[in-house]
C-alpha positions in Angstrom: -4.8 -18.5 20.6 -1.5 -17.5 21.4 -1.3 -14.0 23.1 2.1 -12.6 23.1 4.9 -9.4 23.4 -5.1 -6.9 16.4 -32.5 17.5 7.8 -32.4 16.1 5.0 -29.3 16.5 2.5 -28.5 19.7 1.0 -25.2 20.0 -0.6 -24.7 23.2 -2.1 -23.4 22.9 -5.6 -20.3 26.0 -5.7 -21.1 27.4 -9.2 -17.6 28.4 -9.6 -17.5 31.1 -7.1 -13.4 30.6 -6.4 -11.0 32.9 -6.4 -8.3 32.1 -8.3 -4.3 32.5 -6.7 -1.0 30.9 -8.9 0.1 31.8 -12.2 -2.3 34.6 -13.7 -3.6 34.9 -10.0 -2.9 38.2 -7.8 -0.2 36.3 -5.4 1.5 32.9 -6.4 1.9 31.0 -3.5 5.0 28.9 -2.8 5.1 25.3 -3.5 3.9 22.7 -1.5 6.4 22.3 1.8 6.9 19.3 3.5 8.0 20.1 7.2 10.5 18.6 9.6 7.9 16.8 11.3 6.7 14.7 7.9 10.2 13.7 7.7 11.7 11.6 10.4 10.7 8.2 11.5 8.0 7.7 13.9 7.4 9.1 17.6 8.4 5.3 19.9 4.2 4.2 20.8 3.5 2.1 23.3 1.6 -0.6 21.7 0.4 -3.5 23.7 0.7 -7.4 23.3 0.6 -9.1 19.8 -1.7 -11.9 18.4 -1.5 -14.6 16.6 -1.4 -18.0 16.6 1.0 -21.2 15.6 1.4 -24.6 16.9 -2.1 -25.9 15.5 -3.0 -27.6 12.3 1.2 -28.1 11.2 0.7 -31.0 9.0 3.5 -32.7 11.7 3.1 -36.9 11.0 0.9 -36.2 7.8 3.4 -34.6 5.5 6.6 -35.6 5.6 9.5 -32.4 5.1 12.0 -33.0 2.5 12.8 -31.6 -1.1 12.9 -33.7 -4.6 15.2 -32.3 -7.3 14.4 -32.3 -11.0 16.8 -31.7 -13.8 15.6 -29.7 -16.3 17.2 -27.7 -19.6 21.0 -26.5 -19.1 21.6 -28.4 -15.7 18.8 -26.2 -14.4 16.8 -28.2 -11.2 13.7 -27.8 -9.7 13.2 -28.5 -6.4 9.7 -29.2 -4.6 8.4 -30.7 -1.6 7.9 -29.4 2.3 10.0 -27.5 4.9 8.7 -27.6 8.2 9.0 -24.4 9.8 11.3 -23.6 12.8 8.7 -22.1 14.2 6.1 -24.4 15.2 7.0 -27.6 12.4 4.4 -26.0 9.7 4.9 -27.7 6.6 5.3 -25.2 4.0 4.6 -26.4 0.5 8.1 -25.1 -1.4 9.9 -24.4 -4.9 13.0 -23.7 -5.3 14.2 -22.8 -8.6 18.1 -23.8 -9.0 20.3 -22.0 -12.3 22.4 -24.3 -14.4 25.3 -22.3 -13.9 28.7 -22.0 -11.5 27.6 -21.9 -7.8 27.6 -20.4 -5.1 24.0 -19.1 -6.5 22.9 -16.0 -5.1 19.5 -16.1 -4.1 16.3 -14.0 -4.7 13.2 -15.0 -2.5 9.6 -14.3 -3.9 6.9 -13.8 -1.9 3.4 -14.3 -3.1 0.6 -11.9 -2.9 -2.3 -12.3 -0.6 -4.8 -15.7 -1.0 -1.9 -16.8 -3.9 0.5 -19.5 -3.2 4.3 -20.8 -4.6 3.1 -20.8 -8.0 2.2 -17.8 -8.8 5.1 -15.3 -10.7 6.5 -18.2 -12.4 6.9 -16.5 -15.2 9.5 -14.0 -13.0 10.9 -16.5 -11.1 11.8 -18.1 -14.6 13.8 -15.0 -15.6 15.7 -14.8 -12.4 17.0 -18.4 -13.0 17.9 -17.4 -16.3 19.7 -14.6 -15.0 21.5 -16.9 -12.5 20.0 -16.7 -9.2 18.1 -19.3 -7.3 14.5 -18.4 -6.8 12.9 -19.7 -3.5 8.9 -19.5 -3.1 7.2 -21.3 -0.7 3.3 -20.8 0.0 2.5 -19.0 3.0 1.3 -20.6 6.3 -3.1 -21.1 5.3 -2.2 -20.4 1.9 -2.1 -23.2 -1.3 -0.9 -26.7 -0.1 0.4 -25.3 3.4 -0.3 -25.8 7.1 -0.6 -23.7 9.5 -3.3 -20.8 9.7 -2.8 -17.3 8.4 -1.4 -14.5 10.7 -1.2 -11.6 7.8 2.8 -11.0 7.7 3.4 -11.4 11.9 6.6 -11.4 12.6 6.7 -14.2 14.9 4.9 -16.6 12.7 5.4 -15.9 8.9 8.2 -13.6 8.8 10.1 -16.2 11.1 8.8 -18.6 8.7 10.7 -16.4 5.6 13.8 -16.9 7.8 13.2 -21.0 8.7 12.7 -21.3 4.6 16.2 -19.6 4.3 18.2 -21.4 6.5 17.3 -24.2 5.6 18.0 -24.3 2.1 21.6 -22.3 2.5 22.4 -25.2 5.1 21.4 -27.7 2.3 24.5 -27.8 0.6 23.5 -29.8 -2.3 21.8 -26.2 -3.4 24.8 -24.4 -3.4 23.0 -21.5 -2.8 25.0 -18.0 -1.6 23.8 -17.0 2.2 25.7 -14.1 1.9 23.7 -12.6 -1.1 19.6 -13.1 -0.1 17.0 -10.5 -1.7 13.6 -11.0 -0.7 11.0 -9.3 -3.0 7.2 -10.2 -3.4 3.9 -8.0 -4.2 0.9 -6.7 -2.2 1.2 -9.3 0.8 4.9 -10.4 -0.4 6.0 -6.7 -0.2 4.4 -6.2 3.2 6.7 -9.4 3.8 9.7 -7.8 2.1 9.8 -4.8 4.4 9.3 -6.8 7.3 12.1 -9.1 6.7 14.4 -5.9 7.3 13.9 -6.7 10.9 16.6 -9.2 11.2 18.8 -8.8 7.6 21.5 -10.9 8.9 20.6 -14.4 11.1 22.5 -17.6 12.0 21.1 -20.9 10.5 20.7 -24.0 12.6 24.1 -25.1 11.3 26.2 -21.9 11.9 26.0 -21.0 8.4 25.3 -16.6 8.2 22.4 -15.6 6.4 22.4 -11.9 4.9 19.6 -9.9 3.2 21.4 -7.7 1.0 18.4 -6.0 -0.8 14.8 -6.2 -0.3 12.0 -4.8 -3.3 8.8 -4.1 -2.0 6.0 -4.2 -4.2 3.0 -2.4 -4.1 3.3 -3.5 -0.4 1.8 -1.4 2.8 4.2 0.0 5.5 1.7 0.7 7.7 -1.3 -1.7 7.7 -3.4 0.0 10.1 -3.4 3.3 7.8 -3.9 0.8 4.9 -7.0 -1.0 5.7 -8.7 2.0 7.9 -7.4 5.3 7.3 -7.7 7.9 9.2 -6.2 10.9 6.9 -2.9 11.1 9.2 -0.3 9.7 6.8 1.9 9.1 9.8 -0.3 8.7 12.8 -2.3 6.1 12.4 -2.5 5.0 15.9 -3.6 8.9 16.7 -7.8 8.8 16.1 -9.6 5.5 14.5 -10.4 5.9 10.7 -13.3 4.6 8.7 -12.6 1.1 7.4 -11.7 0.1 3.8 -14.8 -2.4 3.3 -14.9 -3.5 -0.1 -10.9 -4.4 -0.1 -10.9 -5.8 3.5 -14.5 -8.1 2.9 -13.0 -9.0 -0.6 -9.5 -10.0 0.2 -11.0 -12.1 3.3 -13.3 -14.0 1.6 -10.8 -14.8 -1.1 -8.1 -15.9 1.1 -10.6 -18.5 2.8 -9.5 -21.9 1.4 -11.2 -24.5 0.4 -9.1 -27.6 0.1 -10.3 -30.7 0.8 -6.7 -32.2 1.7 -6.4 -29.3 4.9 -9.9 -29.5 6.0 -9.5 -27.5 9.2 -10.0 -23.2 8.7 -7.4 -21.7 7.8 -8.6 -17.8 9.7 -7.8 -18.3 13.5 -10.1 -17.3 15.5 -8.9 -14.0 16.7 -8.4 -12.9 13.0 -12.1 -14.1 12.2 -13.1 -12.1 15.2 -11.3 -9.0 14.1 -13.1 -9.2 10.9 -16.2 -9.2 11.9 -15.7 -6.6 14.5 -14.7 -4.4 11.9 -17.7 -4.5 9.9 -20.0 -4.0 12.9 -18.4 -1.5 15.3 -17.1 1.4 15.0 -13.8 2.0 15.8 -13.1 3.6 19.3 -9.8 3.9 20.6 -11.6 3.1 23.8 -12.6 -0.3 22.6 -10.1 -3.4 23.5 -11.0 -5.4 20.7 -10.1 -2.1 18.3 -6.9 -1.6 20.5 -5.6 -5.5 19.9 -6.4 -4.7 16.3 -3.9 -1.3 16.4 -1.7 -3.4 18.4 -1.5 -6.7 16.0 -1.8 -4.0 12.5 0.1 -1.5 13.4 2.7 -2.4 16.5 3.8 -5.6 14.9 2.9 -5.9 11.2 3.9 -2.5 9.6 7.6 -1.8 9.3 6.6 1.8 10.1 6.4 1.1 13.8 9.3 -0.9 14.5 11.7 1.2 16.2 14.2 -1.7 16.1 14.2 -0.6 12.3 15.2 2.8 12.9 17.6 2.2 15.6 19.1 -0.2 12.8 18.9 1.2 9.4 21.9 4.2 9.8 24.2 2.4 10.6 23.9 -0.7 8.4 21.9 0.5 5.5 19.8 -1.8 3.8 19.2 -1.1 -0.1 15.9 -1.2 -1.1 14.0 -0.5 -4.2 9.9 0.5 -3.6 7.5 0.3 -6.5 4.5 1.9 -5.1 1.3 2.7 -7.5 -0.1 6.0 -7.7 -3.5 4.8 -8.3 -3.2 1.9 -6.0 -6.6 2.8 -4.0 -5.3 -0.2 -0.7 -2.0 0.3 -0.7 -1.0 4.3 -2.1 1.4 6.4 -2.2 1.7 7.0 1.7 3.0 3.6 2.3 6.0 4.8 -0.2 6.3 8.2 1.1 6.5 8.0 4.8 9.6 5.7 4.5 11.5 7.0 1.7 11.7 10.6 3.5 11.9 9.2 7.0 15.4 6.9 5.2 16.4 10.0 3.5 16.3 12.3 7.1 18.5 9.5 8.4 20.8 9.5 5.6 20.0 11.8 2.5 22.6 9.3 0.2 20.2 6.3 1.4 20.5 3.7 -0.8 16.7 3.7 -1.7 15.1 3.9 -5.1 11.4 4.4 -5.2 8.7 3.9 -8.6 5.5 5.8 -8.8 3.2 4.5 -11.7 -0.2 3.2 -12.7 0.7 -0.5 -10.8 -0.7 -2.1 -8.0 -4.4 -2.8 -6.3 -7.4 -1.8 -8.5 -7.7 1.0 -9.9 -4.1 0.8 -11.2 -4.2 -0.8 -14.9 -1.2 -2.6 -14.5 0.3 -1.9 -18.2 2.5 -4.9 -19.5 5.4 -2.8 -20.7 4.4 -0.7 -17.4 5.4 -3.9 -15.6 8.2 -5.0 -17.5 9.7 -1.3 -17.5 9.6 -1.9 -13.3 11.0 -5.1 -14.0 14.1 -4.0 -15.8 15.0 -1.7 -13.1 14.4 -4.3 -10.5 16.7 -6.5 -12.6 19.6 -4.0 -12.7 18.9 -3.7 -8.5 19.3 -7.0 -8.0 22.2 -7.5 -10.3 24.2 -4.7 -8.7 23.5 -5.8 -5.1 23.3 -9.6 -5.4 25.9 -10.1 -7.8 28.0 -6.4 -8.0 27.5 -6.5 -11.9 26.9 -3.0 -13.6 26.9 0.9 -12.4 25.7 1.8 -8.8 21.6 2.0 -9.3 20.6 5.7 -8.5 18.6 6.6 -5.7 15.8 8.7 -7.2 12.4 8.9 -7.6 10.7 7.6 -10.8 7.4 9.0 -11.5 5.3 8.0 -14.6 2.5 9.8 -15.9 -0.9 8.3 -15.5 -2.2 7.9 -18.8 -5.6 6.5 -20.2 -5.7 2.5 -20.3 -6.2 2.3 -23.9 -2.7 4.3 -24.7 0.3 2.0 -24.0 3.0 2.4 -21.7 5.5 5.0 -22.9 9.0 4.8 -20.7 9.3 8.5 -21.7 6.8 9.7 -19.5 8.7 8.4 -16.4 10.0 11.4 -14.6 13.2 11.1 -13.0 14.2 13.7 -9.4 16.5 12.9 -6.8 13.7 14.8 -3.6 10.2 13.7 -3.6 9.5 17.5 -3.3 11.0 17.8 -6.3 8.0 16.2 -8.3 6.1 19.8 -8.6 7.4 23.1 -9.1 4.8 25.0 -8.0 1.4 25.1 -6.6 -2.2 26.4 -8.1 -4.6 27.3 -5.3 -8.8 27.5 -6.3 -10.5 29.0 -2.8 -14.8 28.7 -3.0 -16.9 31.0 -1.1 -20.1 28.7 -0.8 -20.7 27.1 1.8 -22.4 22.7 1.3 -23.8 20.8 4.4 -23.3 17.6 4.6 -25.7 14.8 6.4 -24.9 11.4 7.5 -26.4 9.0 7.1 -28.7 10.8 4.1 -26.3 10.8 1.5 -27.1 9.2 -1.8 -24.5 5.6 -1.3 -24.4 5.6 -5.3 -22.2 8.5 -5.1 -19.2 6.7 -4.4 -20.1 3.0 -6.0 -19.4 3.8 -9.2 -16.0 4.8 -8.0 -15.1 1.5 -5.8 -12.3 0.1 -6.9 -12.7 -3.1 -5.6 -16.5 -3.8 -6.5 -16.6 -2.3 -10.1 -13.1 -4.0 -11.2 -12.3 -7.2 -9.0 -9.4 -7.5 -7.1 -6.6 -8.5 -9.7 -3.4 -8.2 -8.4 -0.8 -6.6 -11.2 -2.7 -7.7 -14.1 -4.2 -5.2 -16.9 -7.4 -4.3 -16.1 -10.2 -2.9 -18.5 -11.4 0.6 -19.3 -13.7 1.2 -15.9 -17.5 2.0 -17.0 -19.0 5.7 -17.8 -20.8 7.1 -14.6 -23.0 10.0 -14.3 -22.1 13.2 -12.5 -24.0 12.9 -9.7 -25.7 16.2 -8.6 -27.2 17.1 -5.4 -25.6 14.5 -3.3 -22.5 15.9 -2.2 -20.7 18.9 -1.7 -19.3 19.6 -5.1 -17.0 22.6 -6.4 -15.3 22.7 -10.2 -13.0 25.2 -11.4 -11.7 25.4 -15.0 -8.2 24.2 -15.8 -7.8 27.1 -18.0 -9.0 29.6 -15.3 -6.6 27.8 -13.2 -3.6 28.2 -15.1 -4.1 30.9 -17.0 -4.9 29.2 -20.5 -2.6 26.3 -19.7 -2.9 22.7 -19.4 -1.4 21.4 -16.1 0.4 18.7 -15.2 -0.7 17.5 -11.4 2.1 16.1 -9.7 2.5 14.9 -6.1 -0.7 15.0 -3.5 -3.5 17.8 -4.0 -4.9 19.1 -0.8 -8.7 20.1 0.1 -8.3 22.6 2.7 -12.0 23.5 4.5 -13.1 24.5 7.5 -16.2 22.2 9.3 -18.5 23.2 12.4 -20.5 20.3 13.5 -22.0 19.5 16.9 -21.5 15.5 16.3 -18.8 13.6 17.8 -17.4 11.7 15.0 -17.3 12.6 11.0 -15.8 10.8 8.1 -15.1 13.7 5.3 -14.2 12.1 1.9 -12.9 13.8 -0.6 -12.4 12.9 -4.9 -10.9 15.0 -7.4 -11.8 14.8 -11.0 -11.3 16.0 -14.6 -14.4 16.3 -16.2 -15.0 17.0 -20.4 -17.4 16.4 -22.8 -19.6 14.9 -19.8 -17.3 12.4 -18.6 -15.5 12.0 -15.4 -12.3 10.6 -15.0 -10.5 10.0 -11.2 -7.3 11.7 -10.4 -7.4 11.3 -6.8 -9.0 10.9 -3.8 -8.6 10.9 0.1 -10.4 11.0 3.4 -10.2 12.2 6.8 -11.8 11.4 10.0 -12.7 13.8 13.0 -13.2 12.6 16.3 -13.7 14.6 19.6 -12.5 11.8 21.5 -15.7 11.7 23.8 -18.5 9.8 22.8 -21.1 12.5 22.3 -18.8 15.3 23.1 -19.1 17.7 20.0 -15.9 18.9 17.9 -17.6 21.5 16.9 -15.0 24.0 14.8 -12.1 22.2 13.4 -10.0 23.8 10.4 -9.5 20.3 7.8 -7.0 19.6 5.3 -7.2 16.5 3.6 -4.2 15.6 1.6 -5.1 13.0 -1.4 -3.6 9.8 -2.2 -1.9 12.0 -4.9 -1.2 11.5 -8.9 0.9 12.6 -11.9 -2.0 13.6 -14.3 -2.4 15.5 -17.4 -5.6 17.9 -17.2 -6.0 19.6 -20.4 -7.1 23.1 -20.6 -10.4 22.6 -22.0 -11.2 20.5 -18.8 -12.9 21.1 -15.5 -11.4 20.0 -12.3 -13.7 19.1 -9.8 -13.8 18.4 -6.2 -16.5 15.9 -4.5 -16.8 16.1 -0.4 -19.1 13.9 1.4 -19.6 12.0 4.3 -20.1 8.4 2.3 -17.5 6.8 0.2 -18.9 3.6 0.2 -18.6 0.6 -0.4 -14.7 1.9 -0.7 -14.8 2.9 2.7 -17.5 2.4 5.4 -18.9 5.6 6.5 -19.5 6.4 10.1 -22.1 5.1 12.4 -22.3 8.7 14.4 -25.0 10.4 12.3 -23.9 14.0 11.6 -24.8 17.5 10.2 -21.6 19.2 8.8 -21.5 22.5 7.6 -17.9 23.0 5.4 -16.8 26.6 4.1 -13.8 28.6 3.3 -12.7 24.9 0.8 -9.4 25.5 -1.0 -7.9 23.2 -3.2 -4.3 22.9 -3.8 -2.5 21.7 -6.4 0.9 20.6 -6.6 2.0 21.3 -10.5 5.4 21.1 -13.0 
């Protein structure tokens, strides 16, 4: 391994004792603000060392490197073969798509998803060539036919890899492919690539030639992985106190990436990744711990754009464009990993160029509509277009934000929202506030609580593809801290239209150390429940033992734009177990939470 520069429980059900503030109420309150301190990039942290590992399993005298071209329809080629990597010599199993039209081709690189390989997106990597760009996918080191073992988007090993693929194809010059117009773009693991390639936008290939990413179109990526995979309710502080882990995502995406190929029968994991997985499911995280601080080092100091201050030293003076498709019911990577960075950008420079879509796309539990996708598409078409090839009007730099609808109902492009300020999704806020006090106990509550509301375990993990109407589940009473409120009470009569990031606002006395509050809001009729939101948030004395004793909470949800009808019931779940979504504590606890206040942002 290379080390270098990862009593029993009695929730007290609030039988609608709120009072009720916001339109109809005795003093609206003003919207939702976002202060200066959500705004800017991130405080410089010193992290320490990063892992990973190269040099091992490359493939070197095995596979030979090289490229075979075949011409296809209108003079199109396809290229295939192996690249060996700058880095270390990986062979890296390759595609490159060539147009049958006038060169220099700009070029569009398309990074697969976690566990995929080069083949997948074909279908999209067909309309690019059609559209006249070359299309470069390459399976990433551990993944399909490749060498090398997986280091989960390090910068020194796969992104370096992104940049090795590059070069050596614009240096080919029987390709004729355009340096000086390069988009990368990719989902889930391909957008965490994506950001990550902003690092170094412009390079110099072995043989002089200059390489420059114009663009980059991050899709349903993270931006910071550490707040990804174990959040600790701090949208921009992940490093500040250890969260609870997302265990059904992180145990299902590693045991699907594990390959099994007969032809690279060596393990793909390293051995400090493997060891960092199974730390993770037996510990609990302690900032105190060094194997917990190499894991905020690897996650968050090297692999999430969000820390790299060589970003922001960067970005305002040479502006890269960048179009973010982030899903607002993407329960691994949400709205957050959009957020931070479009309003840190935008404090930079407010004219930006940075677009950002908010939909039903991504991880489960997004559905993933087909004309949902190919709406996306279309715009990230028109991106590329303007900033590959300078064809068409200036893109805007707005916010698009469509309405969650139910999975049965197709996509409508109509109810896409359009602002220029992410505070300009809601107009106003509605505020519920209950009286009644709920204890909550862990590690006595009821675990079926949250399963039926796993993401992960009840749907699969099927990355942007339409998934099916999730199962009924019953309202589960007495095993959580529950509170409803009527929409109509709410909003005087009215439907509502939730948009942006409700808040649960409580205030918790406990004499335990550590506590994992959870938090779901839902819109419940005729017996059914259906998931708006949800969001957690850890508290941590910082003293094994210590109490925190009195801590005033707000937990701010992963967010939503959602129709409640007026005949509907809101209703807030707290509790100390949202698993298998998330792992709950090991530090058994007695909470008592009071004085809970929802807020909802609303247009």
């Amino acid at each position: 391994m290379v080390r270098c520069s990862a009593l029993s429980l009695f929730l007290l059900l609030a039988a609608c004792d709120q009072d009720r503030l916001g339109p109809g109420g005795e003093v609206p309150p003003p919207a939702l603000a976002i202060s200066d301190e959500e705004r800017g990039p991130p405080e410089p942290y010193p992290f320490g060392p990063d892992t990973y590992r190269v040099g091992v399993f490359t493939g070197e005298g095995i596979t030979e490197p090289g490229l075979r071209c075949v011409e296809g329809k209108a003079a199109a080629h396809t290229c295939t073969g192996f690249l060996a990597s700058s880095v270390d010599g990986a062979r890296l199993d390759v595609t490159l798509s060539l147009p049958g039209k006038a060169r220099p081709f700009p070029l569009v690189v398309l990074v697969h998803g976690y566990a995929g390989s080069k083949t997948g997106s074909g279908d999209i990597a067909a309309q690019l060539r059609a559209e006249g760009y070359a299309v470069l996918r390459y399976s990433t080191r551990g993944f399909g036919d490749s060498w090398g073992q997986v280091n989960m988007s390090d910068p020194h090993a796969e992104i370096a890899d992104l940049r090795s693929m590059v070069a050596q194809i614009v240096d080919s010059r029987q390709f004729g492919i355009n340096g000086d117009a390069v988009a990368i773009t990719g989902a889930s693991y391909g957008g965490g690539h994506s950001w990550l390639s902003t690092l170094q936008p412009t390079f110099t290939t072995p043989r002089g030639n200059t390489v420059r990413i114009r663009t980059v179109v991050p899709i349903a990526p993270w931006t910071d992985l550490l707040y990804s995979l174990i959040p600790n309710g701090r949208e921009r502080r992940s490093v500040e106190i250890p969260g609870g882990l997302k265990l059904s995502y992180v145990n299902g995406l590693y045991a699907s990436g594990i390959r099994r190929n007969p032809d690279r029968p060596y393990p793909n994991y390293p051995e400090y990744f493997i060891g960092w997985h199974a730390w993770m499911n037996a510990a609990e995280p302690t900032a105190m711990d060094p194997v917990y601080s190499s894991i905020v080092d690897g996650l968050a100091g090297y692999r999430s754009i969000w820390w790299q201050q060589r970003f922001w030293q960067s970005v305002p003076s040479s502006p890269i464009p960048i179009f973010q498709v982030q899903g607002f019911t993407d329960d691994l990577f949400p709205l957050p990993e959009a957020k931070r960075m479009l309003l840190a950008l935008k404090t930079l420079n407010p004219d930006y160029p940075i677009a950002t879509y908010l939909g039903d796309l991504g991880h489960p539990r997004a559905s993933n509509k087909p004309g949902e996708v190919d709406h996306v598409l279309g715009l990230m078409r028109q991106w590329l277009a303007y900033y590959l090839k300078g064809e068409g009007a200036t893109p805007p730099n707005v916010i698009y934000a469509a309405l969650t609808r139910p999975r049965n109902e197709p996509f409508d492009a109509g109810n896409v929202l359009v602002v220029n300020h992410y505070d300009e999704l809601w107009t106003s806020t509605l505020r519920a506030r209950f009286d009644n006090p709920a204890i909550l106990t862990n590690p006595d509550s009821d675990p079926m609580a949250g399963f039926f509301w796993d993401p992960f375990v009840m749907e699969g993990s099927r990355e942007l593809e339409p998934l099916p109407e999730p199962p009924a589940s019953p309202i589960v009473v007495g095993s959580l801290g529950a509170y409803e409120v009527p929409v109509a009470s709410l909003a005087s009569g009215s439907d509502i239209e939730i948009a942006g990031q409700p808040v649960v606002r409580l205030h918790a006395s406990t004499v335990a150390s550590r506590v994992q509050l959870n938090v779901r809001l839902f819109e419940v009729a005729n017996g059914e429940k259906k998931l708006i939101t949800r969001g957690t948030h850890t508290l941590d004395s910082g003293v094994p033992g210590a109490p925190i004793g009195e801590a005033d909470v707000a937990i701010v949800t992963y967010g939503n734009r959602w129709r409640a009808s007026s005949g509907s019931t809101l209703r807030i779940e707290i509790t100390n177990v949202d698993s298998p979504y998330i792992t709950p504590s090991r530090v058994p606890s007695v909470t008592v939470i009071s004085a809970v206040e929802l807020e909802v942002p609303v247009r």
